[in-house]
C-alpha positions in Angstrom: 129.6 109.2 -62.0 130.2 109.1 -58.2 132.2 106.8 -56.8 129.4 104.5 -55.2 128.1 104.7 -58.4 131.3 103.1 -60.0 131.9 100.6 -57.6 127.8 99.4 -58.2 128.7 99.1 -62.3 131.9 97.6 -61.4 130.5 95.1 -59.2 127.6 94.4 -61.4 130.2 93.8 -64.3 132.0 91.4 -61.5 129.2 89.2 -61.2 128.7 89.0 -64.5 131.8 88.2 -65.7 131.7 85.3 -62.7 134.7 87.2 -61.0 133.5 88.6 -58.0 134.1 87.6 -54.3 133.1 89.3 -51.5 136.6 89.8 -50.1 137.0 91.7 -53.2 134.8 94.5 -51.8 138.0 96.4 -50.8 139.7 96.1 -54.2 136.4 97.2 -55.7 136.4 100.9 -53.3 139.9 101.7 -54.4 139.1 101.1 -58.3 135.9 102.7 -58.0 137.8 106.0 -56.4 140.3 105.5 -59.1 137.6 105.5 -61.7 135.9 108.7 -60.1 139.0 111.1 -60.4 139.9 109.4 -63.1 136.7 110.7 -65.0 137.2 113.8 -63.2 140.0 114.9 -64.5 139.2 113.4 -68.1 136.4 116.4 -67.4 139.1 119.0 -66.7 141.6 118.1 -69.6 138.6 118.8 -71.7 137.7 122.2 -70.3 141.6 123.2 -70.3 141.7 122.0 -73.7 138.7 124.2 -75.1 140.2 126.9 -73.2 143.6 126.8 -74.7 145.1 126.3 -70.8 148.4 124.0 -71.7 149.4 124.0 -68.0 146.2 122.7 -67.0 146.6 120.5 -69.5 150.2 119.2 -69.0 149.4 118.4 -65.5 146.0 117.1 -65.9 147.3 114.6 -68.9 150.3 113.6 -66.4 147.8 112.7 -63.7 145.4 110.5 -66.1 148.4 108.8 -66.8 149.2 108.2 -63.5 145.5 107.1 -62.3 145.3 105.0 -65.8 148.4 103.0 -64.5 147.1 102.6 -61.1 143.2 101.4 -62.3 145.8 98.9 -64.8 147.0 97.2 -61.3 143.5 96.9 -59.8 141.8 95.4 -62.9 144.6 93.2 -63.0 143.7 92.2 -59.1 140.5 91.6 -59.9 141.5 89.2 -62.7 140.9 91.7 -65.9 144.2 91.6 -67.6 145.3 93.2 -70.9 145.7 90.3 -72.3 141.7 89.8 -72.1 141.1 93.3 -72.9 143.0 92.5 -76.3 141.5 88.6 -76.9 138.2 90.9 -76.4 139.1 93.3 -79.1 140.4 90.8 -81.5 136.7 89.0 -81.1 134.6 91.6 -81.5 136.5 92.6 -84.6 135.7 88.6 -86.0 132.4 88.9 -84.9 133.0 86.0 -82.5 130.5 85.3 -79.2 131.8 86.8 -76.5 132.9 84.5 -73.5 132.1 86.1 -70.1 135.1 88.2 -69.2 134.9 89.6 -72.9 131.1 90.5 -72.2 132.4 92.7 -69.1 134.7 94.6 -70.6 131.9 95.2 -73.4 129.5 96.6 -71.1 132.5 98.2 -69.3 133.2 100.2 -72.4 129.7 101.6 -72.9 129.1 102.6 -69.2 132.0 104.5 -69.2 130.8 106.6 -72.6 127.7 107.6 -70.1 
């Protein structure tokens, strides 16, 4: 997916979840750049890996690391902490409704797989 891509799924998970602003258009450009490389280099560990390249693969691991940690903060600005990610988890395990932030990162999850 393309950035402006990500930042439209992210912002449509936003609204949904009853957690976007406007004046969180800024915050939502960054993660959705973040995202972008982010699934760009997933791509590339991928090819290294079936190609038996463990440089590539060192440095492409190192920098999803890196990105993961970064996307961390900017979920966490946009109020999409761990903690809910794990609450989210534990419900869907129970079979519990999901409240709205939990419904995000649902939908979050499967976009993503696309």
């Amino acid at each position: 997916m393309t950035k402006y891509q990500w930042k439209q799924v992210i912002k449509e998970q936003c609204i949904e979840a009853d957690v976007y602003e406007s004046s969180c258009d800024r915050v939502l450009d960054l993660l959705a750049n973040i995202m972008s490389i982010h699934q760009d280099f997933s791509k590339a560990y991928d090819e290294a890996e079936g190609n038996g390249d463990i440089d590539a693969m060192n440095v492409c691991s190192i920098r999803l690391e890196s990105l993961s940690k970064t996307a961390l903060q900017y979920w966490r600005e946009l109020g999409l902490t761990p903690k809910e990610y794990r609450e989210f988890m534990r419900s869907r395990a129970e079979g519990k409704k999901l409240n709205k932030v939990q419904s995000f990162i649902a939908n979050f999850d499967n976009v993503q797989k696309e």
